[in-house]
PDB file with one MODEL, atoms N, CA, C and O in Angstrom:
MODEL        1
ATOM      1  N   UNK A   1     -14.540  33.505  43.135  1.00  0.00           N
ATOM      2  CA  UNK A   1     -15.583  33.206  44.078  1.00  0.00           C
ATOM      3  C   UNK A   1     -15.118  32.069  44.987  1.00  0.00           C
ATOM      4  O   UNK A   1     -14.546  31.066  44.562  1.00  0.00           O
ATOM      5  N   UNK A   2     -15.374  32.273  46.124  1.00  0.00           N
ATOM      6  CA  UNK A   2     -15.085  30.847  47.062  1.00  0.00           C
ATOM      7  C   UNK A   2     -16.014  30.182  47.548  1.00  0.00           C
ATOM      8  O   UNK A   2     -16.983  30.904  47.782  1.00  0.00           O
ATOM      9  N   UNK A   3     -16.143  29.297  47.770  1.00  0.00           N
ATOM     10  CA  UNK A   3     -16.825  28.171  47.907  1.00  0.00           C
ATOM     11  C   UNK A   3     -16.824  26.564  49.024  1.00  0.00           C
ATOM     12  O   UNK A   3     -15.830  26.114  49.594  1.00  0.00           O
ATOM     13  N   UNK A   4     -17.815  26.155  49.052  1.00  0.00           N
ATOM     14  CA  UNK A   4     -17.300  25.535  50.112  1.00  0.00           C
ATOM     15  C   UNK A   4     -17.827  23.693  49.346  1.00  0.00           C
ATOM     16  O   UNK A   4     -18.193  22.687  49.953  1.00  0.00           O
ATOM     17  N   UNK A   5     -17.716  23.830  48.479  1.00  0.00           N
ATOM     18  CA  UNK A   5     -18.084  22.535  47.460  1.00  0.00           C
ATOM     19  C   UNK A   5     -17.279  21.287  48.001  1.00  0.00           C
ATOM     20  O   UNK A   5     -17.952  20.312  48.334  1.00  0.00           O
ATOM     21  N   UNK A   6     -16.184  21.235  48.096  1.00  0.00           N
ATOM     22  CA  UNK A   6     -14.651  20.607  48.260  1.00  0.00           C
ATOM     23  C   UNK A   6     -15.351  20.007  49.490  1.00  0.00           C
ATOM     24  O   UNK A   6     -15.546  18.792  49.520  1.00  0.00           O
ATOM     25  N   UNK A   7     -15.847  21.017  50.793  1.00  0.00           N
ATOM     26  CA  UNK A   7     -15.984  20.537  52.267  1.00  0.00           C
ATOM     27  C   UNK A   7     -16.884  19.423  52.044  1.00  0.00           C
ATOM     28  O   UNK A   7     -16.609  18.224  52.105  1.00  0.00           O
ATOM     29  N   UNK A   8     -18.236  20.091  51.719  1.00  0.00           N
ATOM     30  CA  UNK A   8     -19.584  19.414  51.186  1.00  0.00           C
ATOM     31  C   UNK A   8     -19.301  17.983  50.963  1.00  0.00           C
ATOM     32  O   UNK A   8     -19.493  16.952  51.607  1.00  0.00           O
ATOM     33  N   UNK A   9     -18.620  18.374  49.484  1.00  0.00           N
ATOM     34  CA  UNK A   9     -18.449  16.663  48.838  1.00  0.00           C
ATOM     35  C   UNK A   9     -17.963  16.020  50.105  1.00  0.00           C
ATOM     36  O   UNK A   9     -18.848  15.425  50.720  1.00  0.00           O
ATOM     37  N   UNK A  10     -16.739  15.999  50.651  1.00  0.00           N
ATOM     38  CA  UNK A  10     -16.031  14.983  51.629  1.00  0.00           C
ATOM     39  C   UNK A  10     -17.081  14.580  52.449  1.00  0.00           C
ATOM     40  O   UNK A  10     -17.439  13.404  52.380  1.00  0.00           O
ATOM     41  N   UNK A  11     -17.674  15.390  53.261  1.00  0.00           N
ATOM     42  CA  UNK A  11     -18.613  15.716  54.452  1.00  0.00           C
ATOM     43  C   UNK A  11     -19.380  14.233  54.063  1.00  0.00           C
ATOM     44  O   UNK A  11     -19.554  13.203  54.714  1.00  0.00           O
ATOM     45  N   UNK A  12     -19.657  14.544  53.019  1.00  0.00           N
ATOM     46  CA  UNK A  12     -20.536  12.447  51.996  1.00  0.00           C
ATOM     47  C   UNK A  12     -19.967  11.632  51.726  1.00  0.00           C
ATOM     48  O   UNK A  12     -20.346  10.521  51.356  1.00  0.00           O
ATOM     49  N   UNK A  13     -18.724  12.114  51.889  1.00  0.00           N
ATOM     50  CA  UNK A  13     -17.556  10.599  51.037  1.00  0.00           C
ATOM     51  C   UNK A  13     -17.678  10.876  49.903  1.00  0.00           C
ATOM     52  O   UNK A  13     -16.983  10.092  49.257  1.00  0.00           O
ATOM     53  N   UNK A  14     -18.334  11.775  49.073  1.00  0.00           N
ATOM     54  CA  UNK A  14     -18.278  11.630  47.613  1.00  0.00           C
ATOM     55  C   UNK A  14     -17.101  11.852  46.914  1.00  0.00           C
ATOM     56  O   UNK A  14     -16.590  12.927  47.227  1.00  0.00           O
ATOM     57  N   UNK A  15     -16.506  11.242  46.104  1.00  0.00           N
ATOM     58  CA  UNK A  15     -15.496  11.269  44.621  1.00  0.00           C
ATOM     59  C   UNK A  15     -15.690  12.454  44.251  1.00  0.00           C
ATOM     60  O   UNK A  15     -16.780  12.979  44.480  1.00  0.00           O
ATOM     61  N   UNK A  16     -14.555  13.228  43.513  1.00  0.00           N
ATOM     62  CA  UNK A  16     -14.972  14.478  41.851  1.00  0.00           C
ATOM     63  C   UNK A  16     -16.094  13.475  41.535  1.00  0.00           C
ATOM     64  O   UNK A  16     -17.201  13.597  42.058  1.00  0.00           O
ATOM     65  N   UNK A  17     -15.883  12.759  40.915  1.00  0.00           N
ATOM     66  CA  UNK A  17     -16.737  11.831  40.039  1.00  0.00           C
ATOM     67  C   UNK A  17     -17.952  11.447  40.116  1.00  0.00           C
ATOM     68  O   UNK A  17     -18.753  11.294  39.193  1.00  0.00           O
ATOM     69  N   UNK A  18     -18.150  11.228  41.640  1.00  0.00           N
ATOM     70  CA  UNK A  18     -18.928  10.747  42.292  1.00  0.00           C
ATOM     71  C   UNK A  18     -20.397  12.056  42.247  1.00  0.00           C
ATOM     72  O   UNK A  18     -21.573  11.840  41.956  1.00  0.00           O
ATOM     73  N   UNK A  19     -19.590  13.663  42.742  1.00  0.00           N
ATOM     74  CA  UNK A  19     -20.211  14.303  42.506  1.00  0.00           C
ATOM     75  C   UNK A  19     -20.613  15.024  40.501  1.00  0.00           C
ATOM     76  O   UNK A  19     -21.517  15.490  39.808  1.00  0.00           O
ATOM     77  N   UNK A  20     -19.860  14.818  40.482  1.00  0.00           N
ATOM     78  CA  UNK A  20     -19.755  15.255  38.583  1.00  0.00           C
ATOM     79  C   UNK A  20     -21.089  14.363  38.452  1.00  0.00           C
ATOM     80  O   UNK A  20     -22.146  14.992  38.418  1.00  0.00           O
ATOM     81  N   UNK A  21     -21.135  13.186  38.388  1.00  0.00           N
ATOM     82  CA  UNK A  21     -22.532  12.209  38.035  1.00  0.00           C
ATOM     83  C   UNK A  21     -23.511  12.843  38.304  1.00  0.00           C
ATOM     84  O   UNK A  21     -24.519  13.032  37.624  1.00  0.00           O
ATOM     85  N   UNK A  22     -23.084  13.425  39.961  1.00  0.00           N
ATOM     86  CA  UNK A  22     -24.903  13.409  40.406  1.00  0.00           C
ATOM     87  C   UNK A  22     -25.489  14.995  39.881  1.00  0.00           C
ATOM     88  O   UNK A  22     -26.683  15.294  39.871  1.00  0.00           O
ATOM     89  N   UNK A  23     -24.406  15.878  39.473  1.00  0.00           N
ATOM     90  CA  UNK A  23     -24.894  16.999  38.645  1.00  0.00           C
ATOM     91  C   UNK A  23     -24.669  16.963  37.293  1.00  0.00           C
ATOM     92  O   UNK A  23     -24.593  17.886  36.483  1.00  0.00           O
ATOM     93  N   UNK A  24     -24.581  15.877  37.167  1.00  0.00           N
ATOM     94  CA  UNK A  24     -24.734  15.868  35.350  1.00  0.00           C
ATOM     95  C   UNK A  24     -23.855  16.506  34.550  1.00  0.00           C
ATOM     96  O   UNK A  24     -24.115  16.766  33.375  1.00  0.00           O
ATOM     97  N   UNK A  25     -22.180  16.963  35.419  1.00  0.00           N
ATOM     98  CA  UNK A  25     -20.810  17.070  34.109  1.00  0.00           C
ATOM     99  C   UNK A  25     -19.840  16.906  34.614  1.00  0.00           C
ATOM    100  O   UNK A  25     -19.806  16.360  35.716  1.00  0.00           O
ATOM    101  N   UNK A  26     -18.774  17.303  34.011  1.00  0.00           N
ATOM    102  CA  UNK A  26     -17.125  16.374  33.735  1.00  0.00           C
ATOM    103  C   UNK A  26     -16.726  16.207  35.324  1.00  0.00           C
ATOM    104  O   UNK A  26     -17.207  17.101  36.021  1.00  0.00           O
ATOM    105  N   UNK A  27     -16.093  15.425  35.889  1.00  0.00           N
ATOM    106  CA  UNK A  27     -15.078  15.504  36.486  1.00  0.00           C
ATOM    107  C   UNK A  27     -14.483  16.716  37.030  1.00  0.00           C
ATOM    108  O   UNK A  27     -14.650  17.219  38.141  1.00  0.00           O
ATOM    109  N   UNK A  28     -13.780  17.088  36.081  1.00  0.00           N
ATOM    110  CA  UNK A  28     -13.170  18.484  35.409  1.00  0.00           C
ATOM    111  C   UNK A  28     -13.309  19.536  36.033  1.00  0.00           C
ATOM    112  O   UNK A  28     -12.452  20.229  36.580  1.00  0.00           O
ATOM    113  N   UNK A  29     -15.299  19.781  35.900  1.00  0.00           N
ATOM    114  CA  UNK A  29     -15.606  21.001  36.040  1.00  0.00           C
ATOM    115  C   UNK A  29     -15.645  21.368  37.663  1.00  0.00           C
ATOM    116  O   UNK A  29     -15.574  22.383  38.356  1.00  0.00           O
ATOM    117  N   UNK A  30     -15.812  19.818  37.870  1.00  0.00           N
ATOM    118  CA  UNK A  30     -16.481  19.947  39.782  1.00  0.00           C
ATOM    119  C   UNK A  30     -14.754  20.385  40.066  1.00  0.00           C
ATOM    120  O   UNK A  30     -14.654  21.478  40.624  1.00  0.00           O
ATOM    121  N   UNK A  31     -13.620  19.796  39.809  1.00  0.00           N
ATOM    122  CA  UNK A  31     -12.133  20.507  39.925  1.00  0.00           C
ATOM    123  C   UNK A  31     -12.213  21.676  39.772  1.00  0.00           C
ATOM    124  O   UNK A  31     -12.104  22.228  40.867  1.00  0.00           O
ATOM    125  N   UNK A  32     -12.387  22.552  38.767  1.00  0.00           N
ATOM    126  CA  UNK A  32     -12.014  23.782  38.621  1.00  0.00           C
ATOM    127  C   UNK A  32     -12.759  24.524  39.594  1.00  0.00           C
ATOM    128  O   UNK A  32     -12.163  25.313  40.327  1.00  0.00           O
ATOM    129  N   UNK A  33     -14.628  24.276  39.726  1.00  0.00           N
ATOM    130  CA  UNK A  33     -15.061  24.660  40.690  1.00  0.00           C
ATOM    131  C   UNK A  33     -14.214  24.686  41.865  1.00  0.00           C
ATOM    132  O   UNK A  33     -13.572  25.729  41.996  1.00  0.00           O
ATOM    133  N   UNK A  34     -14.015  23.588  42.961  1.00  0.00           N
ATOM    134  CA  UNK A  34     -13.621  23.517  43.683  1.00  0.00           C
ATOM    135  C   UNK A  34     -12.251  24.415  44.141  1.00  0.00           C
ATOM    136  O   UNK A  34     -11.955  24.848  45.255  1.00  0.00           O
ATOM    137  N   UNK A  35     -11.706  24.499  43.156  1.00  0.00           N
ATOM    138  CA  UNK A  35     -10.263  25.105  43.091  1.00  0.00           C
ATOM    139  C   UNK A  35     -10.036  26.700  42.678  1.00  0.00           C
ATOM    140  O   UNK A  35      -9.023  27.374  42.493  1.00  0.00           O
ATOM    141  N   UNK A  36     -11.606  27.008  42.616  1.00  0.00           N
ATOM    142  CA  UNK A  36     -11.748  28.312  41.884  1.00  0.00           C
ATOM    143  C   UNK A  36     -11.468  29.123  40.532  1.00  0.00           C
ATOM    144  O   UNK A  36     -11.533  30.292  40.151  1.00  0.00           O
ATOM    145  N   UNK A  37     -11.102  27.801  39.988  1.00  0.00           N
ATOM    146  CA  UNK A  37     -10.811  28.360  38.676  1.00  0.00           C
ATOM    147  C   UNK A  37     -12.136  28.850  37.540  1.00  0.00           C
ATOM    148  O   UNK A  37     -12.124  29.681  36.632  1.00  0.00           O
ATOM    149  N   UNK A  38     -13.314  27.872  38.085  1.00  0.00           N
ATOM    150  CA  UNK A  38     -14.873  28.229  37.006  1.00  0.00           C
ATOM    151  C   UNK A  38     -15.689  28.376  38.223  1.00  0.00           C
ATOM    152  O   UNK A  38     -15.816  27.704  39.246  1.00  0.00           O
ATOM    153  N   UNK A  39     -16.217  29.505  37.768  1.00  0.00           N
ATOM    154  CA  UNK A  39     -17.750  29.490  38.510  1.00  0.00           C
ATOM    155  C   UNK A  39     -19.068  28.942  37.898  1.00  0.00           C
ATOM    156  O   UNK A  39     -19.526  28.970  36.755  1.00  0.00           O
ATOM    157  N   UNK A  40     -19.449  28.506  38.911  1.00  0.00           N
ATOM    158  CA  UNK A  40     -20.359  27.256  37.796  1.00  0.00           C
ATOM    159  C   UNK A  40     -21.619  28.725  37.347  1.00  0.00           C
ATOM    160  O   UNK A  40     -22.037  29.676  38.009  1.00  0.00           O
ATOM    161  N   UNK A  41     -21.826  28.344  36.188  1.00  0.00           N
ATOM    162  CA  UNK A  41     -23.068  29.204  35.893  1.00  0.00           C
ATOM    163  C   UNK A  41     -24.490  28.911  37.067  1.00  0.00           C
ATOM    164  O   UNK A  41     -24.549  28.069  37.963  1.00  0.00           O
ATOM    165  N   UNK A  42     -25.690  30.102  36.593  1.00  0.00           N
ATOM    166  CA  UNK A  42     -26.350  30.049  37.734  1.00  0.00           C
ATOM    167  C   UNK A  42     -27.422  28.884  37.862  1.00  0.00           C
ATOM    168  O   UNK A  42     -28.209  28.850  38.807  1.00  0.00           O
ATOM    169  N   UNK A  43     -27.406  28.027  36.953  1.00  0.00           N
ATOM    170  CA  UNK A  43     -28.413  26.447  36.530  1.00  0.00           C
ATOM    171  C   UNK A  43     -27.532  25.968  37.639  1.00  0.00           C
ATOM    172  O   UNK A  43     -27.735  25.695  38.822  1.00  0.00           O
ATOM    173  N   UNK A  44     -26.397  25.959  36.791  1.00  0.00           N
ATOM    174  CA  UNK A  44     -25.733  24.856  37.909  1.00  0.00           C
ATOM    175  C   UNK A  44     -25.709  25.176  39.356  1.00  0.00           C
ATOM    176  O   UNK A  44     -25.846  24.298  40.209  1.00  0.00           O
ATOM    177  N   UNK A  45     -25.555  26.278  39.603  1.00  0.00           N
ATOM    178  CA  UNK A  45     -25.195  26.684  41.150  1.00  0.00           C
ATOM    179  C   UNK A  45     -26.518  26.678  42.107  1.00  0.00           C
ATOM    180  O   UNK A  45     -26.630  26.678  43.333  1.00  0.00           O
ATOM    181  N   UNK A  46     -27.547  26.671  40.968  1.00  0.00           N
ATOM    182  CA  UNK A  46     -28.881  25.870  41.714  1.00  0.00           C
ATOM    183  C   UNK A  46     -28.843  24.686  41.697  1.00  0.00           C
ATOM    184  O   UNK A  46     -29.038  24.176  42.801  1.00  0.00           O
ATOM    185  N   UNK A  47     -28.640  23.903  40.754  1.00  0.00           N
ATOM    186  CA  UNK A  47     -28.331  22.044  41.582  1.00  0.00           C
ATOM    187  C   UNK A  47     -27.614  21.747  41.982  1.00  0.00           C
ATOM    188  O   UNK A  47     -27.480  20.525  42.047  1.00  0.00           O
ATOM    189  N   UNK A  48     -26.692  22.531  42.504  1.00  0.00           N
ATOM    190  CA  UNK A  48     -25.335  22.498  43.400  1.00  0.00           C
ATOM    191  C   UNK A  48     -25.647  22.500  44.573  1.00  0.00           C
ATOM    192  O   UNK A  48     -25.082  21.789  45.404  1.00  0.00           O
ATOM    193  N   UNK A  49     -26.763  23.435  44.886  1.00  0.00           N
ATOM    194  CA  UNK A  49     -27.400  24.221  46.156  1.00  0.00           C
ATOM    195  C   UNK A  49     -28.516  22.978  46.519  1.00  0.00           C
ATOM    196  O   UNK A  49     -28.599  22.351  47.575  1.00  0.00           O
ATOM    197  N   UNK A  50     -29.278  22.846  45.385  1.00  0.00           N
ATOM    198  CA  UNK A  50     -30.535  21.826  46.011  1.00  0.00           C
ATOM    199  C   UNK A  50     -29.941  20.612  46.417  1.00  0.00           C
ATOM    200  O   UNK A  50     -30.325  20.142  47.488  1.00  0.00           O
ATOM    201  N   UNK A  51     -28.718  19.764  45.498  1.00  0.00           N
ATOM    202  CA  UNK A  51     -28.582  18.563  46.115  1.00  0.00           C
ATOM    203  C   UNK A  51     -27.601  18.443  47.435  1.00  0.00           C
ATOM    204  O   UNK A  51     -27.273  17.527  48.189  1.00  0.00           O
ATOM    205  N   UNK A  52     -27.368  19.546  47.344  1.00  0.00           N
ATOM    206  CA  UNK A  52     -26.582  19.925  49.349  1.00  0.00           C
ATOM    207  C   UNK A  52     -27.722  20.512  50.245  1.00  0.00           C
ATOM    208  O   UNK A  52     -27.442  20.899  51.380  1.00  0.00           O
ATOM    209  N   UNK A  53     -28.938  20.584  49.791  1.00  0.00           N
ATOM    210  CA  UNK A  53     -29.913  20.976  50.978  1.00  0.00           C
ATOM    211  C   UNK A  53     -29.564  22.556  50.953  1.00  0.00           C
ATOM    212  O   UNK A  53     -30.223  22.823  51.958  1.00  0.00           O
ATOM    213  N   UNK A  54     -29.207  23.385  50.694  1.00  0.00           N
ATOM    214  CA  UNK A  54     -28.758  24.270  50.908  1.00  0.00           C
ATOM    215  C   UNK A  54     -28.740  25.571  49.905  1.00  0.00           C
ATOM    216  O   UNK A  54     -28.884  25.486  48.686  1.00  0.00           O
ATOM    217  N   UNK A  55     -28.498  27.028  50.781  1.00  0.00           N
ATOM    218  CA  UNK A  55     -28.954  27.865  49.816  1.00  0.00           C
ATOM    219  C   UNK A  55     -27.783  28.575  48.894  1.00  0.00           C
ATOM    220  O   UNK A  55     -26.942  29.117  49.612  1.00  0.00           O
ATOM    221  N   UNK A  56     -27.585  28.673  47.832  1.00  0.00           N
ATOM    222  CA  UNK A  56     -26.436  29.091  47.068  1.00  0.00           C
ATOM    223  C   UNK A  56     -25.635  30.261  48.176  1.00  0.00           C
ATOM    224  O   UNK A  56     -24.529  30.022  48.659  1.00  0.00           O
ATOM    225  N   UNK A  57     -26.190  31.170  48.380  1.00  0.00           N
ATOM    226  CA  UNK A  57     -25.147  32.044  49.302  1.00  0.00           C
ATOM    227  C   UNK A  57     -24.486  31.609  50.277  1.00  0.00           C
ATOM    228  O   UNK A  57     -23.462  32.202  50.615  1.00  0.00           O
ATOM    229  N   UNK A  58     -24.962  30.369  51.012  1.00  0.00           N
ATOM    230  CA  UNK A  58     -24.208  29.557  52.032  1.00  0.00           C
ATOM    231  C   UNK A  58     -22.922  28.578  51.523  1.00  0.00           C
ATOM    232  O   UNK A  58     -21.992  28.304  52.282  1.00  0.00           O
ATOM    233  N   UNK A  59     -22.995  28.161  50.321  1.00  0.00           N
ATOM    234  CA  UNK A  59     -21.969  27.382  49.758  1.00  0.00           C
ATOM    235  C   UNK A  59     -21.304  28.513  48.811  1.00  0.00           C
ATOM    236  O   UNK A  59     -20.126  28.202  48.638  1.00  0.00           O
ATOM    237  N   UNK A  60     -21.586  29.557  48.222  1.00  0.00           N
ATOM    238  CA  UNK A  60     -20.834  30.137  47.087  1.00  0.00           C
ATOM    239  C   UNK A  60     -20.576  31.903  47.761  1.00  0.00           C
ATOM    240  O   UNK A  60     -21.581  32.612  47.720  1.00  0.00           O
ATOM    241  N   UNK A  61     -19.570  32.395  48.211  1.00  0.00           N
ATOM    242  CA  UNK A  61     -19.321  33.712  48.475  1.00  0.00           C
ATOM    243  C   UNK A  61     -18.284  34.277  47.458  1.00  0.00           C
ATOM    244  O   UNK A  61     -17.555  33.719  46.639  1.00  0.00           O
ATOM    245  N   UNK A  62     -18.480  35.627  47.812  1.00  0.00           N
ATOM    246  CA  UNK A  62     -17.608  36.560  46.344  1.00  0.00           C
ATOM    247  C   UNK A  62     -16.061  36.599  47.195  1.00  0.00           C
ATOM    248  O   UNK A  62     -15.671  36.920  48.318  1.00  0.00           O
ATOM    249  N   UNK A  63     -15.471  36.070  45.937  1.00  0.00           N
ATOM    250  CA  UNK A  63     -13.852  36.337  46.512  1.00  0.00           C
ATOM    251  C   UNK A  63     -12.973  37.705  46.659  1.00  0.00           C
ATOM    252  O   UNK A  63     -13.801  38.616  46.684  1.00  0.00           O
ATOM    253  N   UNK A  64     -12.096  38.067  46.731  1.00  0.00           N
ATOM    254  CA  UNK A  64     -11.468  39.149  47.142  1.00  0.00           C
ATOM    255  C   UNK A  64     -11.129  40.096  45.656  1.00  0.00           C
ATOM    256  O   UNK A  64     -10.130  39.462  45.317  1.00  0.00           O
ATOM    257  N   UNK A  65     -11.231  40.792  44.947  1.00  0.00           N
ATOM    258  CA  UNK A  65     -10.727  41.277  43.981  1.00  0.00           C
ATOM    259  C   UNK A  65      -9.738  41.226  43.565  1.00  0.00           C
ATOM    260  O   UNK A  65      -9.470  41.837  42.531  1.00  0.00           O
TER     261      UNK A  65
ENDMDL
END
């Protein structure tokens, strides 16, 4: 899945870290997100969406097969 998380965060100045806090896990996960390695489950990809103002299909599209 691709995503536009990576843009988002900068767009605020926010850290991995910075964002990991404000959704409540690792470091880690906001990396793999970002990098496409995890898709965040769909809890998360709703507070992903609400604390960017924004609607999950605008930040999260299906990647290429």
């Amino acid at each position: 899945m691709n995503n536009k998380v990576r843009e988002l965060r900068g767009e605020r100045g926010w850290s991995q870290g910075d964002l990991a806090e404000k959704l409540d896990v690792s470091r880690q996960t906001v990396n793999a997100i970002e990098t496409g390695k995890y898709d965040p489950s769909l809890p998360l990809a709703f507070r992903i969406a609400k604390l960017f103002r924004m609607t999950i299909e605008s930040i999260f599209q299906p990647g290429k097969d």
